[in-house]
C-alpha positions as CSV (number, residue, x, y, z in Angstrom):
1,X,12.8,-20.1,33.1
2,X,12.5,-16.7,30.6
3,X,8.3,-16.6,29.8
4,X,9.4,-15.5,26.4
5,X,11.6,-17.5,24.4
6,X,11.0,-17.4,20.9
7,X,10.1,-13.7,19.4
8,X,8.2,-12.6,16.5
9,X,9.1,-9.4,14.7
10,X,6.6,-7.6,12.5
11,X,7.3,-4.1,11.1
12,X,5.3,-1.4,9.3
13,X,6.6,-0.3,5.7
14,X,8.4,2.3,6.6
15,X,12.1,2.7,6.4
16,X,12.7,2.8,10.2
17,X,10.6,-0.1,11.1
18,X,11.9,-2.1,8.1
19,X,15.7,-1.9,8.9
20,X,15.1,-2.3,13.0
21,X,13.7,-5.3,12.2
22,X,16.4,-6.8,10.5
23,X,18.8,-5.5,13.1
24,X,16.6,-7.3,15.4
25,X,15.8,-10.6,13.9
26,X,19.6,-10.9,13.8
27,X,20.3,-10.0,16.8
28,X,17.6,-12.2,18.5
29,X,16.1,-15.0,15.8
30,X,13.1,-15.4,14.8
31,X,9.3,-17.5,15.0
32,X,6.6,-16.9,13.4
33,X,3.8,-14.8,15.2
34,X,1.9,-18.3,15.5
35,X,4.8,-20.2,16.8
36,X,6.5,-16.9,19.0
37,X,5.7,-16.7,22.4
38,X,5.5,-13.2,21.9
39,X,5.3,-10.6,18.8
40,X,7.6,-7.2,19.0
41,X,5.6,-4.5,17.0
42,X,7.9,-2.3,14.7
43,X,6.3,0.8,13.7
44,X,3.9,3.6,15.0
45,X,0.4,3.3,16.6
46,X,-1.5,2.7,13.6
47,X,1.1,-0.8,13.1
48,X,0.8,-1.8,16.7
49,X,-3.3,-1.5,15.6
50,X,-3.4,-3.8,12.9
51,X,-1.1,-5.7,14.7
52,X,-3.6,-6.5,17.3
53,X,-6.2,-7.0,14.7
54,X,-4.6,-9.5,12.9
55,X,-3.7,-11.7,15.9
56,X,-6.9,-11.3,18.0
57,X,-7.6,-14.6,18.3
58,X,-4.4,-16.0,19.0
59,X,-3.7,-14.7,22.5
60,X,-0.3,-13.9,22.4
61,X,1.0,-10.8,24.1
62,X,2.2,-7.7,21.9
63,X,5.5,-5.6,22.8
64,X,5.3,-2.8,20.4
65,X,8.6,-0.6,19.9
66,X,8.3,2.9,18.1
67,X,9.6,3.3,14.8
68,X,6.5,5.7,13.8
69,X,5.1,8.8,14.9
70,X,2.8,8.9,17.2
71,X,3.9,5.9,19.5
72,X,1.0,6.0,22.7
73,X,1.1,2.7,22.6
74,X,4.2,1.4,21.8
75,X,7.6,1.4,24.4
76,X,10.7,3.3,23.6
77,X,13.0,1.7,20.9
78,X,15.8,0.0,21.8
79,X,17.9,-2.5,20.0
80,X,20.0,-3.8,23.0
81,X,18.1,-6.0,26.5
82,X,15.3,-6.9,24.7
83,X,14.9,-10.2,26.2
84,X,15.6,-8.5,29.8
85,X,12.9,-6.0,28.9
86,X,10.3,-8.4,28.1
87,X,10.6,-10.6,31.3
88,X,10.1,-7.6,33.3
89,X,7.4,-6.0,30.4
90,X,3.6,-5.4,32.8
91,X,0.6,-6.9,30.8
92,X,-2.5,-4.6,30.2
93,X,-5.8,-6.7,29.2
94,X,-7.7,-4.9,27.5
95,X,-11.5,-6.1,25.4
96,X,-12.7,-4.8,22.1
97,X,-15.7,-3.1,21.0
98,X,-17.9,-5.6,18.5
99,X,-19.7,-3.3,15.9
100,X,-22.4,-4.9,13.8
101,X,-24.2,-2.9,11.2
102,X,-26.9,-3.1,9.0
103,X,-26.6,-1.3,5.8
104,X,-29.2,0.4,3.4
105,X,-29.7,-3.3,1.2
106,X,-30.4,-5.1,4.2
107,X,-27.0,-6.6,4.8
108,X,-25.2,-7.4,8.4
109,X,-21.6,-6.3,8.4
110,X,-19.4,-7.6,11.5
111,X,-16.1,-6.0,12.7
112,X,-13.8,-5.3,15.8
113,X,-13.0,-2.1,17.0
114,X,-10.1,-2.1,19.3
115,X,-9.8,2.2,19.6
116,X,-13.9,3.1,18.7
117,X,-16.4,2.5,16.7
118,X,-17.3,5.8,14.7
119,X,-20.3,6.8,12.6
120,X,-19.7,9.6,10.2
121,X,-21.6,11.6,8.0
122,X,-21.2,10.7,4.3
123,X,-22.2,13.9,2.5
124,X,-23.0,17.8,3.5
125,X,-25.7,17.0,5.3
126,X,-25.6,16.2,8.7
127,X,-26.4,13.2,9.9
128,X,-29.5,13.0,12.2
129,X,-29.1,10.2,14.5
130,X,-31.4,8.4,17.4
131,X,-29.7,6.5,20.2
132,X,-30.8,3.3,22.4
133,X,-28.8,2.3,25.4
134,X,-30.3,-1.6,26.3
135,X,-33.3,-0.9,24.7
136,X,-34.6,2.1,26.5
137,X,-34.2,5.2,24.0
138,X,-32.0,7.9,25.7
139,X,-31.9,10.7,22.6
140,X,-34.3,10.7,20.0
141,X,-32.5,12.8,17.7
142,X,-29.1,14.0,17.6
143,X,-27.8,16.7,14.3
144,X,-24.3,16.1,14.2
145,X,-21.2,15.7,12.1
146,X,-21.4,12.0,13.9
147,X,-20.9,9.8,16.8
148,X,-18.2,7.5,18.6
149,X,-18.3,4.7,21.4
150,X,-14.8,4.4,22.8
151,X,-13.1,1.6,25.0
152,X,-10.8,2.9,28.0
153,X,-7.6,2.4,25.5
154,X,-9.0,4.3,22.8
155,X,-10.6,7.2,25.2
156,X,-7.0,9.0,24.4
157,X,-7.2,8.9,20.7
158,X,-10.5,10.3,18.8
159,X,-12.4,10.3,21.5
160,X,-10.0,12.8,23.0
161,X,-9.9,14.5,20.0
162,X,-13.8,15.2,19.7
163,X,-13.7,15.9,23.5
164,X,-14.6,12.8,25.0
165,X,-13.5,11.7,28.8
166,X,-10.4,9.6,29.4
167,X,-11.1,6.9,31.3
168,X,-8.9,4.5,33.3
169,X,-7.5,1.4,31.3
170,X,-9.5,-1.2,33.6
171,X,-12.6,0.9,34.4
172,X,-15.4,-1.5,33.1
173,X,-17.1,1.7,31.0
174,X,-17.3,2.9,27.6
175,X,-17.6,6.5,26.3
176,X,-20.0,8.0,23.8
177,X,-19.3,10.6,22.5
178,X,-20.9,13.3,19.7
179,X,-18.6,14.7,16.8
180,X,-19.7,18.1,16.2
181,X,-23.0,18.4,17.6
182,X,-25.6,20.6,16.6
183,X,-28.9,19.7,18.3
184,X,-29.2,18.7,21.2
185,X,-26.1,21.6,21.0
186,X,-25.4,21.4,24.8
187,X,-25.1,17.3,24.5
188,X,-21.4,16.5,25.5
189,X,-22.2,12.4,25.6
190,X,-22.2,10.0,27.9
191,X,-20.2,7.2,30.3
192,X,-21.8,3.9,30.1
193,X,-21.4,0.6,31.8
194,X,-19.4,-1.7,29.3
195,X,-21.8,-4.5,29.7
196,X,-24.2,-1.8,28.0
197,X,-25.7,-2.3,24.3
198,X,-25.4,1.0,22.3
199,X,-27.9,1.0,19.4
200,X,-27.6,4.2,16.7
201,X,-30.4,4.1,14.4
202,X,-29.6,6.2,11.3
203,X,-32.5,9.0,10.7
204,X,-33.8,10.2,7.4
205,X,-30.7,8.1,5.6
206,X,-30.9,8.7,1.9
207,X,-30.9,12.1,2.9
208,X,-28.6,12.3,5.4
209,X,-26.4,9.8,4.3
210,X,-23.7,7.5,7.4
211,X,-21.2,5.4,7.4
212,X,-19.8,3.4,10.2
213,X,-15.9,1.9,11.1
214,X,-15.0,-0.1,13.7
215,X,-11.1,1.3,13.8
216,X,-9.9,1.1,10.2
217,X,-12.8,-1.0,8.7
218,X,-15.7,1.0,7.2
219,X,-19.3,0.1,5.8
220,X,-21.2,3.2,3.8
221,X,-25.0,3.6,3.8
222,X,-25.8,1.9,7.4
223,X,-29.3,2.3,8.8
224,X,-28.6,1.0,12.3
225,X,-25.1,0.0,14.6
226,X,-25.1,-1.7,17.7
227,X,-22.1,-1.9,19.7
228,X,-21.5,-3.9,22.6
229,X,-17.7,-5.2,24.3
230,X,-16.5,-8.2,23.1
231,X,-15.7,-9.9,27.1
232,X,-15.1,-12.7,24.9
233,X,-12.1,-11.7,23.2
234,X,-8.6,-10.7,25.5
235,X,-5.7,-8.5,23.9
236,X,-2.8,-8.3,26.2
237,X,-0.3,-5.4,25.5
238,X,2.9,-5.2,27.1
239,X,4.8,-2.4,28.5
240,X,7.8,-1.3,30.2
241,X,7.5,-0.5,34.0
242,X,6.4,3.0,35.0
243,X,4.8,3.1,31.6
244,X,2.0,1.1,31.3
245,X,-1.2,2.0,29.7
246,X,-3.1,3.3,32.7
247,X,0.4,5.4,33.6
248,X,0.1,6.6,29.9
249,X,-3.9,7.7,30.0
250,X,-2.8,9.3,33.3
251,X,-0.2,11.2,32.4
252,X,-2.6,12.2,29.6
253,X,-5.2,14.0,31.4
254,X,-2.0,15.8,33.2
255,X,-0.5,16.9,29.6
256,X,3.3,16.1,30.0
C-alpha cells in the first residue's frame, strides 16, 4: 500500500509556485493539509519555512519542491512521478528551537524558531550582551552587532553567514554564535549540548536598545531570551535519495 495517498499542495505567491500548483492539483487531486497525508511545498526556502510553522503541531511530513530562489531545503521540481518520488522520499526529523523573551514592560513573548533564534541590535549602539548556559555564566559581556543560537538545519543559513559551524543534521548540539563582535573581539561562539538552556540577558537596554526573532517572528525592547530545544515538537522533512538534509549540509562545508 502507497504511505501517501492523498496530497496537499500549498504555494508561495509568486508566479511560479502559483501556476505549478495548479498543474499539480490537476494532475494529482487534492486534500486539505489537515486531511493530506502529506503537504508538497511550492515555493522557495522562506515558503517551505512558514510552511513548517504553520503545521508544527500536526505531524505531517513536508515535500517541498523549488519554485523560489534559494531552494536548500526543498527537492528539484518536477511535475511528472510525484507519487513514485514520495514513496521512495528519506524523512529527516528534525526539533525546533523554543525562544521565550521578556520585554522592557515586563511581558513574556513565546515563539518557535525552526532556522535560529537571533538577537539584534535595534539602534547605533551596540548591543552589550551577558550570556548564561544552565545557569553557570560563561561571558559576562559581549559588544556586538548581536547574537544567534542555531539548530543543525539552520547551521547553513545565518549562522553560516555570521561564521558559525555547520553541524550534522542529527548531531544533538546547537550553535551560538556572535554577529559582529567587538569585545571579547577574538570570541568566535560556541557548540553546545542541545539539552543546554541558553540565557542572553540584555545589558544597559535603554541604551543599547535589542530585539529578538525566533525565524520570522520578532519582539523589540527584550531584556532577557532563553532558548532551549523543543524535544517536544517533531518536524519531518522529506527528501529525495542522495539528497537529504545531512547530504545537503555536507555538501555544504565542501562548497559544490
Amino acid at each position: 500500500m502507497p504511505r501517501f495517498k492523498t496530497i496537499a499542495f500549498v504555494a508561495s505567491e509568486m508566479k511560479e509556485a502559483e501556476q505549478a500548483r495548479r498543474e499539480l492539483v490537476a494532475r494529482y487531486g487534492e486534500a486539505s493539509p489537515e486531511q493530506a497525508d502529506v503537504i508538497v511545498a511550492l515555493g522557495g526556502d522562506g515558503q517551505m519555512l512558514q510552511t513548517m510553522h504553520r503545521y508544527l503541531n500536526n505531524r505531517i511530513p513536508i515535500y517541498g519542491m523549488n519554485r523560489g530562489s534559494v531552494g536548500f531545503l526543498l527537492n528539484d521540481y518536477r511535475e511528472d512521478q510525484l507519487l513514485e518520488r514520495l514513496e521512495k522520499a528519506e524523512i529527516n526529523v528534525i526539533h525546533p528551537l523554543r525562544m521565550t523573551a521578556y520585554d522592557e514592560k515586563g511581558a513574556e513573548h513565546r515563539a518557535i524558531a525552526i532556522n535560529e533564534v537571533s538577537l539584534f541590535r535595534q539602534i547605533y549602539q551596540a548591543a552589550k550582551l551577558r550570556i548564561s548556559v544552565d545557569g553557570r555564566v560563561r561571558l559576562d559581556e559581549l559588544i556586538c552587532d548581536g547574537v544567534l543560537v542555531s539548530t543543525p538545519a539552520g547551521s547553513t543559513a545565518y549562522n553560516l553567514s555570521a561564521h558559525g559551524p555547520i553541524l550534522p543534521i542529527d548531531a544533538p548540539l546547537m550553535v551560538l554564535t556572535p554577529i559582529s563582535p567587538f569585545r571579547p573581539r577574538r570570541w568566535r561562539g560556541a557548540i553546545l549540548p542541545n539539552e543546554a538552556v541558553v540565557l542572553i540577558e540584555v545589558l544597559e537596554p535603554e541604551k543599547r536598545p535589542v530585539s529578538a526573532v525566533a525565524d520570522n517572528t520578532e519582539f523589540r525592547d527584550v531584556l532577557a531570551v532563553e532558548v532551549r530545544e523543543a524535544s517536544d515538537v517533531d518536524i519531518f522533512m522529506m527528501f529525495d535519495p542522495g539528497h537529504s538534509l545531512a547530504e545537503r549540509i555536507l555538501r555544504e562545508q565542501f562548497d559544490y
